[in-house]
C-alpha positions in Angstrom: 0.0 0.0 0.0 2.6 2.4 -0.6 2.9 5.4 1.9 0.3 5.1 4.6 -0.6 7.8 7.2 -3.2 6.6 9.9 -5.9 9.2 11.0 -9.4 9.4 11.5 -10.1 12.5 8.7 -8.3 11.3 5.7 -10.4 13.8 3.5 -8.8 16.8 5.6 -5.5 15.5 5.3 -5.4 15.3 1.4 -7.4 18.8 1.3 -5.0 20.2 3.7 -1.9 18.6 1.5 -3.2 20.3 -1.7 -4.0 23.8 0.2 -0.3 23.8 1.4 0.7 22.8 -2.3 -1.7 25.5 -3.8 -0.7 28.1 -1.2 0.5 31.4 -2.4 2.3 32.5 0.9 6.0 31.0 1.0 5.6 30.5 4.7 4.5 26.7 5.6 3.8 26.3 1.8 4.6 22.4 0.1 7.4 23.5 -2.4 8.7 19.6 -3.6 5.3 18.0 -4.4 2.8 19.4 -7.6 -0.1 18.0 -8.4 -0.9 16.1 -12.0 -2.9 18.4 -15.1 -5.9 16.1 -13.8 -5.5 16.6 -10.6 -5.8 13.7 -9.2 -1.9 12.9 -8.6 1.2 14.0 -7.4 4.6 13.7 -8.3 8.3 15.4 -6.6 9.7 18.3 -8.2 13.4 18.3 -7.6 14.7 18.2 -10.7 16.9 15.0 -11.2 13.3 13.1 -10.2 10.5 15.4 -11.6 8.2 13.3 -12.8 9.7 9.9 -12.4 6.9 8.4 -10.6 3.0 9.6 -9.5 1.0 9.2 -6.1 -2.2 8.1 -6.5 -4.4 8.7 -3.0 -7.0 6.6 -1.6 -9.2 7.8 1.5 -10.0 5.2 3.5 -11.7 5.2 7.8 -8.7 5.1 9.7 -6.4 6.2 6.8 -4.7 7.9 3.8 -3.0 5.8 1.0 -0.7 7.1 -1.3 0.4 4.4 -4.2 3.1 4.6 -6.0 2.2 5.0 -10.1 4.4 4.8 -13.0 4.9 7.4 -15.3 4.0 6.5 -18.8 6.4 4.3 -20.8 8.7 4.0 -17.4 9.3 2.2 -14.3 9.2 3.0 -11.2 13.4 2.0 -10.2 14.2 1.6 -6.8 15.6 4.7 -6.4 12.9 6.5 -7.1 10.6 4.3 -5.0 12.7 5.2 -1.9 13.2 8.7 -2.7 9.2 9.2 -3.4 8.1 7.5 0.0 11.0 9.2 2.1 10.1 12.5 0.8 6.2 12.4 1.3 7.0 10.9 4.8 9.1 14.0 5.7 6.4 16.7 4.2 4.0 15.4 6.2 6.0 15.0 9.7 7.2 18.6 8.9 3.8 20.2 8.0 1.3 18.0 9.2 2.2 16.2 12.0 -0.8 17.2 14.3 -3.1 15.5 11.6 -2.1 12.0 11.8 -0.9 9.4 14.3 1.4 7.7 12.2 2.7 6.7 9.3 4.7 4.0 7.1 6.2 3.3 3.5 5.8 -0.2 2.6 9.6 -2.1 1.2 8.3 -2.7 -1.6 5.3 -2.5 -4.3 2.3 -3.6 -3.2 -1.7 -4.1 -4.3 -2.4 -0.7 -5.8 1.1 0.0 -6.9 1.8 0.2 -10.3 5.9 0.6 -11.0 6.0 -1.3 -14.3 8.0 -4.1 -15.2 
């Protein structure tokens, strides 16, 4: 399942996550992550990575699932797997820790993870 943060308003955590991303003020605004032209994904934007891979989110009770999605005609390499799930872990310990109760990357791709062949 991906990256996986535990909390019981899922829906506010993804609409907080894009008002952060969407936020005009520099202060407390998500600079690494931009959502997809249809919104409904999100990839990193440091340079070397842009791109590479997508998060897909599902809202579940007790939680907020973000798989890991390939970007077309790619894989998702290991690399990029780690750096995707490190780097959503850390934006949301650093901007919305209060929001959730914890959180975990799975090792490796699981049922909703699409990373190719």
């Amino acid at each position: 399942m991906s990256a996986i943060f535990f909390t019981s308003s899922a829906q506010a955590l993804l609409n907080a996550f894009d008002a952060r991303i969407k936020q005009i003020e520099p202060k407390d605004k998500v600079i690494t992550w931009e959502k997809s032209d249809d919104g409904q994904n999100y990839t990193h934007k440091a340079a070397e990575l842009a791109k590479k891979a997508w998060f897909k989110p599902a809202i579940s009770n007790d939680r907020l699932t973000f798989n890991i999605i390939k970007s077309q005609n790619s894989v998702v390499t290991s690399l990029v797997y780690a750096y995707y799930h490190g780097h959503l872990i850390e934006t949301f310990l650093n901007h919305f820790d209060k929001q959730f109760t914890g959180g975990h990357a799975t090792a490796l791709p699981t049922q909703g993870d699409n990373c190719g062949s």
